[in-house]
C-alpha positions in Angstrom: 7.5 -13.3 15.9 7.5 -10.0 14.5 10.1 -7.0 15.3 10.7 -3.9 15.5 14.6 -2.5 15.2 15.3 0.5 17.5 15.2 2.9 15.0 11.9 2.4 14.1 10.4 2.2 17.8 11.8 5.5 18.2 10.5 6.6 15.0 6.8 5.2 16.1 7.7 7.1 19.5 8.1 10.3 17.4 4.8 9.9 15.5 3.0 9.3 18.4 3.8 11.9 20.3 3.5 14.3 17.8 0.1 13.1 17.0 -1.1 12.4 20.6 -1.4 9.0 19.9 0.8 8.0 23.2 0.3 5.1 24.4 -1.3 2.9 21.2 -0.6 0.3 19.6 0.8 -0.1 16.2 -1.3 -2.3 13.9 0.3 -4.2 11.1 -1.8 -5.8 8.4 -1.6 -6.9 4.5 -3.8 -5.8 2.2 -4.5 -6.9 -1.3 -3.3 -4.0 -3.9 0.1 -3.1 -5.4 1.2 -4.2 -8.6 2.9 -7.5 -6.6 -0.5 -8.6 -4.7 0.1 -7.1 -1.3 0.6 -4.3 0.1 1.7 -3.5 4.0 -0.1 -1.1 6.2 0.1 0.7 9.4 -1.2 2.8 12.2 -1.9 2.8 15.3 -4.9 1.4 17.2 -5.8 2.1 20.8 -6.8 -2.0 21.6 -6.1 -5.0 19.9 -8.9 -8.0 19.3 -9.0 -11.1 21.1 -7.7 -12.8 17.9 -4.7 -10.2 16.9 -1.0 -12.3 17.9 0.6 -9.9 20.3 3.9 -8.8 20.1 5.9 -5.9 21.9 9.5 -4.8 20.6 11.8 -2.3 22.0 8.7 -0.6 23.7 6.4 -0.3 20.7 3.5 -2.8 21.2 2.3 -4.8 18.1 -0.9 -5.9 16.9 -1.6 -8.3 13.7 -4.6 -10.6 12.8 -4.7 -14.3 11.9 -4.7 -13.7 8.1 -1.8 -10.9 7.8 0.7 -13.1 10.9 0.8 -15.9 7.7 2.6 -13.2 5.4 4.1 -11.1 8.3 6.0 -14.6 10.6 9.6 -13.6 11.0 9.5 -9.9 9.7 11.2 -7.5 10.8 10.4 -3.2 10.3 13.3 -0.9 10.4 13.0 3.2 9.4 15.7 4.2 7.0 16.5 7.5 5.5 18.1 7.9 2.0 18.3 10.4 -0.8 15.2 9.0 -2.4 13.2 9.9 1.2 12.6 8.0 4.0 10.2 5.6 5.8 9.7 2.2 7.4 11.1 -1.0 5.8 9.5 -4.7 6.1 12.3 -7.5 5.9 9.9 -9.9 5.6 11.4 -13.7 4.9 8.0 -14.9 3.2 8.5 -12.4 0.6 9.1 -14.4 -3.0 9.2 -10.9 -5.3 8.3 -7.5 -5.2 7.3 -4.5 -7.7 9.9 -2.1 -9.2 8.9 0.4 -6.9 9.4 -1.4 -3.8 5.7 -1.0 -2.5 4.1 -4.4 -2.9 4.9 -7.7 -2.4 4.3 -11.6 -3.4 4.4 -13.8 -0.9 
């Protein structure tokens, strides 16, 4: 399973709307990169593939393939909003280290 706190729906809500992207998706992957070994990425999709798991949380509708749900299981993706900026943040259990920076992971 895979969440989505309400902060971060309504962020996605935001974004959307501004964009004129109402009514997507929001695809979740891992990519290879970072100084850690993976990276997370974003953005929305208007139809998911018939092998993406499926989740929907707090109205925002969530689409990840078979390889990225193996690193991704029992995350969860809040937006927070600090001195040092803002943006959306994975608490993602299968995490075993990340980079200095905070923008890769090791899983």
């Amino acid at each position: 399973m895979i969440s989505m706190t309400r902060l971060a729906a309504e962020k996605v809500h935001e974004v959307a709307e501004a964009e004129g992207l109402t009514g997507q998706g929001l695809r979740l992957r891992v990519l290879g990169g970072g100084c850690s070994g993976f990276r997370y990425d974003l953005h929305f999709e208007d139809e998911p593939t018939e092998l993406d798991e499926r989740f929907e949380s707090n109205g925002v509708e969530l689409y990840v393939d078979p390889l990225s749900f193996q690193y991704l299981d029992g995350t969860e993706i809040d937006f927070v909003e600090g001195v040092d900026g803002s943006g959306f943040k994975f608490g993602n259990p299968n995490v075993s280290g990340t980079c200095g920076c905070g923008s890769s992971f090791r899983a």
